[in-house]
C-alpha positions in Angstrom: -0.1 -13.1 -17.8 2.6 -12.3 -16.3 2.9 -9.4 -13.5 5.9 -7.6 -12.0 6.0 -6.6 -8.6 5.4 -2.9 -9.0 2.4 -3.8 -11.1 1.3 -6.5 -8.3 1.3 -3.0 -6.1 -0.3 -0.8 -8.5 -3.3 -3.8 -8.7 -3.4 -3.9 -4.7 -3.4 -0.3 -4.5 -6.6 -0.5 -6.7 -8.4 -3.1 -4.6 -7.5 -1.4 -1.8 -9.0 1.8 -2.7 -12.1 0.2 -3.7 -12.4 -1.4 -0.6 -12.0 1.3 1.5 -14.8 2.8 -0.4 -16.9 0.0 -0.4 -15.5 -2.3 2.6 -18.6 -5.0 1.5 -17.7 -5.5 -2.5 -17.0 -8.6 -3.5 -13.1 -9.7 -3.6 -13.0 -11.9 -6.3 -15.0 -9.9 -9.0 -12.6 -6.7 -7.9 -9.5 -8.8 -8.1 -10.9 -9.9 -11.9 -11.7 -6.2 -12.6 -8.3 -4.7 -12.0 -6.3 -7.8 -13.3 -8.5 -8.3 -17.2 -10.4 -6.0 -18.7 -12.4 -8.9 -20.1 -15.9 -9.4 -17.9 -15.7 -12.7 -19.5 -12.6 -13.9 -18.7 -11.2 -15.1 -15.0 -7.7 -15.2 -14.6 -5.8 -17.2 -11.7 -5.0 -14.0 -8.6 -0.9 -13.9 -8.1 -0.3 -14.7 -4.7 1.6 -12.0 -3.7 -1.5 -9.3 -4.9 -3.5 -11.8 -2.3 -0.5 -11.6 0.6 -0.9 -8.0 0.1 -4.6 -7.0 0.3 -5.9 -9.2 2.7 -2.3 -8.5 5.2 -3.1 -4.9 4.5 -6.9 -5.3 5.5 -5.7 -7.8 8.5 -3.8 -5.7 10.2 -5.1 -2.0 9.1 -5.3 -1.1 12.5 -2.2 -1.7 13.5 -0.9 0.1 10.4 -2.7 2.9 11.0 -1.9 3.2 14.1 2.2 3.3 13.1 1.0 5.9 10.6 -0.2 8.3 13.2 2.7 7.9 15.4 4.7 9.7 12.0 2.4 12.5 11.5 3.3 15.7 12.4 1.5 17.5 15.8 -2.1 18.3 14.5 -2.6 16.1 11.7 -4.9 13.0 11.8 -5.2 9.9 9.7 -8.8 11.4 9.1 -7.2 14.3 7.3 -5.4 12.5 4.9 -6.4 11.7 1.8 -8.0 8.0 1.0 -5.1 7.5 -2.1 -2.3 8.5 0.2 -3.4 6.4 3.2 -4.0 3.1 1.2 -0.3 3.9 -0.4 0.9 4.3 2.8 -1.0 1.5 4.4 0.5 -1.0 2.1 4.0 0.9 2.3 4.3 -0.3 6.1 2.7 -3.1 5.7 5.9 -4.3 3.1 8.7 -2.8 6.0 6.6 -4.7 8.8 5.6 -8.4 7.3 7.2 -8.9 4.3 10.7 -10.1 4.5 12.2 -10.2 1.3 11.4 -6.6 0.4 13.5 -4.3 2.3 12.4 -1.2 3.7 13.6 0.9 1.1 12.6 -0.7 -1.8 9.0 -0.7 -0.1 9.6 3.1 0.5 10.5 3.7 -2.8 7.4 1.9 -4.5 5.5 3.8 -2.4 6.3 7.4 -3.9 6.1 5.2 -7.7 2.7 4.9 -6.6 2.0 8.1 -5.6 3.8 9.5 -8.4 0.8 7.2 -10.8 -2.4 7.7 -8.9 -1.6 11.1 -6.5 0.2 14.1 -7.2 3.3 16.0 -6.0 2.5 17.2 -2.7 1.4 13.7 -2.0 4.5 12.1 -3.1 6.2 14.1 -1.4 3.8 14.5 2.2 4.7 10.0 1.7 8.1 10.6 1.6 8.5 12.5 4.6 6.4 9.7 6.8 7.9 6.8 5.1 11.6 8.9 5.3 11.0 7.9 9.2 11.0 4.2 8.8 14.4 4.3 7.4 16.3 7.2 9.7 15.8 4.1 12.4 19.0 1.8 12.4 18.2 -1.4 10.9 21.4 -2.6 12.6 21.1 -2.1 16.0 24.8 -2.8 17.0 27.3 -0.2 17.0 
């Protein structure tokens, strides 16, 4: 079994969210539930769904903390909602640590995800905080 990218994303999202609900589960039987639905079978973990949970879970504090710094006055990371954190979680972690995704192909998987497990207003409350990341010059001569 092949995966694609975006589907590599949509299976991290999923451990993601599991973990932040239950930070103790078990990482191998959640990577074999979201990637078979066959109890019975193990398949071999793609590499990049690994890179991208456990850099997510690595440096969530250091995420979150470039989150906040894009949230408008009064709102906390507290107030938003668990689905659009983890999308956004993984979101910067792509712009920061991965180098062969650029920043707006990482943006732009972001909202695919939102647009699959959130709704509208999510998409769109992502959009505006990832639409930061790329009103920065990526070239920084002028």
């Amino acid at each position: 079994m092949t995966l694609t990218r975006h589907q590599i994303r949509e299976r991290a999202f999923q451990m993601l969210f599991a973990l932040n609900a239950n930070p103790d589960a078990d990482h191998d039987a959640l990577y074999q539930r979201v990637l078979t639905d066959d109890p019975n079978q193990t398949v071999p973990v793609p590499d990049y769904l690994q890179t991208l949970v456990t850099g997510v879970l690595a440096h969530q504090s250091e995420l979150d903390a470039q989150i906040d710094q894009y949230l408008s006055t009064g709102w906390q990371l507290k107030r938003i909602a668990k689905t659009d954190l983890v999308i956004l979680r993984l979101a910067f972690y792509e712009i920061d640590y991965v180098e062969e995704v650029p920043d707006r192909v990482a943006v732009n998987e972001a909202l695919e995800l939102a647009k699959n497990f959130s709704d509208d207003r999510s998409r769109r409350f992502i959009n505006g905080v990832l639409a930061h990341t790329l009103d920065e010059p990526l070239d920084s001569q002028s």
